[in-house]
C-alpha angles and dihedrals in degrees: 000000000000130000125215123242132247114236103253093180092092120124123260086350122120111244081266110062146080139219150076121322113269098012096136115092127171115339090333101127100013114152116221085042088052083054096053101042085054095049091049086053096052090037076071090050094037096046092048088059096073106008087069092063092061094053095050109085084053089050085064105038097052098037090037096240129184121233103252082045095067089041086070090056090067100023090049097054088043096051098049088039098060100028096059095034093104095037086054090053087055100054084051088058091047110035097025137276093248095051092043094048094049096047084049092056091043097060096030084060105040085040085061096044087054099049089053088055090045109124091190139040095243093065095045090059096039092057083036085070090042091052090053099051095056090041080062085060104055109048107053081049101056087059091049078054095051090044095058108036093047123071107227098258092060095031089093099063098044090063085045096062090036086056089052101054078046085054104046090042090054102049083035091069100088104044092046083044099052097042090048097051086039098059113014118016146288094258085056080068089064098034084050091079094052096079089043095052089041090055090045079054100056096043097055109047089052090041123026115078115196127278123208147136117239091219095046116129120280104206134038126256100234104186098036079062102044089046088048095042083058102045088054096046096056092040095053098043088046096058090038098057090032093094086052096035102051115248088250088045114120097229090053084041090057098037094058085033095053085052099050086060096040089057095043089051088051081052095053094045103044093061086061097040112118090220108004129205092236115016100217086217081086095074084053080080098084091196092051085043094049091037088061096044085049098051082049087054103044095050096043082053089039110039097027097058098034079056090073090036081080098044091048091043092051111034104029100038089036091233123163106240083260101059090043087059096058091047086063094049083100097061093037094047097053082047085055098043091035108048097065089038088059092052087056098048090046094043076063110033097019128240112295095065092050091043107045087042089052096048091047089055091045079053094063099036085056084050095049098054094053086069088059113112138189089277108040115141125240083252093074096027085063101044089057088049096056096042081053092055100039091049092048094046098077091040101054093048095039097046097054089042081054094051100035096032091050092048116084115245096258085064099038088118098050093041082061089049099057087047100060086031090063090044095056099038087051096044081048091056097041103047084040090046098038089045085052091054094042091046088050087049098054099046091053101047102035098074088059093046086044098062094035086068089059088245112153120241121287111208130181127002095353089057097057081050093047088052091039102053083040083065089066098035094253117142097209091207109171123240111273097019104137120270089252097045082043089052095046099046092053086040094063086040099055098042089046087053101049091046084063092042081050101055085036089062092045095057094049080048085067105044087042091061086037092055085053094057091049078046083071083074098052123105143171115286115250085245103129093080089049110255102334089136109148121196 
């Protein structure tokens, strides 16, 4: 299957782009400003991520939530989220990156607005799933912006620099979060998004001039996105509600079944489309296909394992969620200072080197933190957390150049999509799958623990809460119950905690060195004729 090619021989335009001859004026379509009004706009949807899980004891607490209501909060973002993410790159392809990306910044930020003024829980989570679905906007079409305002030698860097303000919004989160909920209140988390959206707003409309092929589809393929839709949805409330379930359970057996139907009938249908939402010749591309299987790699190892990081922080080293956010500066900074140093490096030596070296590295940082105990020092906990940034920096740069740079420019959207959509759908695995073998882990070891510490037996319901709250680190210890009993009891807690963080670390070890041999596929992206890629 071949793909035409976009005229480049149009005045004052990157190769990308495309418009009438001298239609930049000013700063409109520069590119390092391009870059910066793009990655104001992701830090919202990045920051969100993580800030929201700070804020939610005091949801709860203040709209009287049930758990599984406040479940929704997170589950309901990420679902939609995840479930509209390539859609969303296809309306970007269609209607245009820059009008895509504005109306994403608009309703991330007035969603946000709504949920702090929110006086119940159901309309938190409604405007929670809102919020999701423009945050789905946004994302696959700042990387359609990038696409089109950079040339392809500098394109690496700029999605390096773009990885790292993911990064350090991400690990951010709960610092900004805890300070926030400390000293204001849980809606400013939420506020806090308004003057950043409005700024997005504003830059964009004065900045960003619009990305699209000229060949790109005209009409939108109903069924492939409701199939899909569909497909995501099962896969990622599967994977939500297994931990609860049960993996053997029969609802989590006809959820991921469901999906794996609903994606073999979108597969079905999309080789008879007449204008598909995702053409399957392009997984006939092995360095896009390996470049999405590494991205799902990289975030079940990632994700899934820094999801337990908090909890150790927190609950076994006693931190405020503040404090817990500066012990993970390390691992953020190298993110920060790596990721634009590894576009450059892949914009030289292309993208396998930097990618296999930085999953390697990964490999041993994952390691690393399975030797943590109960007692480790900040000094080795650092130094795992810098190996960690430094080893996902170039991933996570590299692997995003693979998918969009071997897409051709009328799929660019979807190409970031798919992208983003890889990277939740992995986080989502690996925090559901490593939870399942901690989970495993802490059951079998805290009886024994248990006993060592001279405890006597719990029986009943007190003994589900005690695994339960074991699971999280928490030593649920009554009021009143004497300072030794109190340490012993925290003390067969914590060491039955850390031996499932342990075996946790040591699984995402695995897929982590599993993710740099897949990283042997993986090639530079045929961006430097525009977006003449043929599949």
């Amino acid at each position: 299957m071949s793909q035409s090619v976009v005229n480049t021989e149009k005045a004052d335009l990157p190769p990308q782009c495309s418009g009438p001859p001298g239609e930049r004026r000013g700063l409109r379509g520069h590119p390092w400003l391009t870059l910066l009004t793009v990655a104001v706009g992701v830090m919202m949807v990045a920051l969100d991520g993580t800030v929201v899980a700070i804020a939610n004891p005091a949801i709860q607490t203040d709209l009287g939530a049930s758990p599984a209501d406040i479940q929704w909060v997170t589950s309901g973002y990420l679902l939609a989220l995840a479930v509209f993410l390539i859609t969303a790159g296809k309306i970007g392809d269609r209607f245009g990156h820059r009008a895509t990306f504005l109306v994403g910044a608009a309703g991330f930020a007035a969603t946000s607005a709504a949920i702090g003024f929110a006086t119940n829980i159901q309309t938190v989570i409604a405007f929670r799933v809102l919020q999701g679905l423009f945050g789905a906007l946004l994302q696959p079409a700042a990387l359609g912006l990038l696409r089109g305002a950079f040339p392809a030698e500098k394109l690496n860097m700029a999605i390096g620099i773009w990885a790292g303000v993911i990064g350090a919004s991400t690990a951010a989160g709960p610092i900004v979060g805890g300070l926030l909920v400390e000293h204001v209140s849980w809606q400013s988390v939420f506020f806090i998004n308004v003057p950043v959206g409005a700024v997005a707003l504003a830059l964009g409309l004065w900045i960003l001039r619009d990305v699209r092929a000229e060949n790109a589809a005209k009409s939108f393929d109903i069924p492939g996105i409701l199939l899909l839709s569909a497909a995501m949805f099962a896969l990622v409330w599967g994977i939500i509600k297994a931990p609860t379930w049960g993996w053997g359970d029969p609802a989590t057996l006809l959820f991921l079944g469901g999906a794996v139907l609903a994606m073999v009938a979108f597969a079905f249908w999309q080789n008879r489309a007449e204008e598909p939402l995702i053409p399957l010749g392009l997984f006939r591309s092995v360095p896009l296909s390996a470049g999405t299987l590494l991205m799902v790699l990289m975030a079940f190892a990632f994700f899934g394992a820094i999801f337990f990081v908090t909890f150790y922080l927190q609950n076994v080293h006693a931190m405020t969620p503040v404090q817990a956010g500066v012990h993970l500066l390390p691992m953020t900074g190298m993110m920060i200072v790596g990721a634009p140093a590894a576009g450059a490096a892949i914009g030289k030596v292309g993208p396998r080197i930097p990618i296999v070296t930085g999953m390697l590295l990964t490999t041993v940082a994952m390691y690393g933190m399975s030797t943590l105990g109960t007692d480790s020092g900040t000094g080795i906990m650092s130094l795992w957390f810098v190996l960690m940034g430094l080893g996902i920096s170039p991933v996570m740069v590299g692997a995003t150049e693979v998918i969009v740079g071997n897409a051709p420019l009328e799929l660019s959207g979807v190409a970031g999509g798919l992208q983003q959509a890889a990277m939740q759908v992995g986080g989502s695995l690996g925090t559901a799958v490593l939870g399942a073998v901690m989970a495993s882990k802490v059951t079998g070891v805290l009886p024994g623990n248990w006993a060592k510490a001279g405890l006597p037996p719990v029986e009943g319901a007190q003994a589900e809460q005690l695994k339960q709250a074991a699971q999280l680190g928490i030593s649920p210890a009554p009021q009143g119950t004497p300072e030794p009993v109190v340490h012993a009891m925290a003390n067969a807690v914590h060491s039955s905690f850390v031996s499932g963080m342990s075996m946790a670390f040591a699984v995402a070890a695995v897929v982590a060195f599993a993710a740099a041999v897949l990283g042997l596929l993986t090639k530079r992206g045929a961006t430097d004729a525009g977006p003449a890629v043929h599949i």
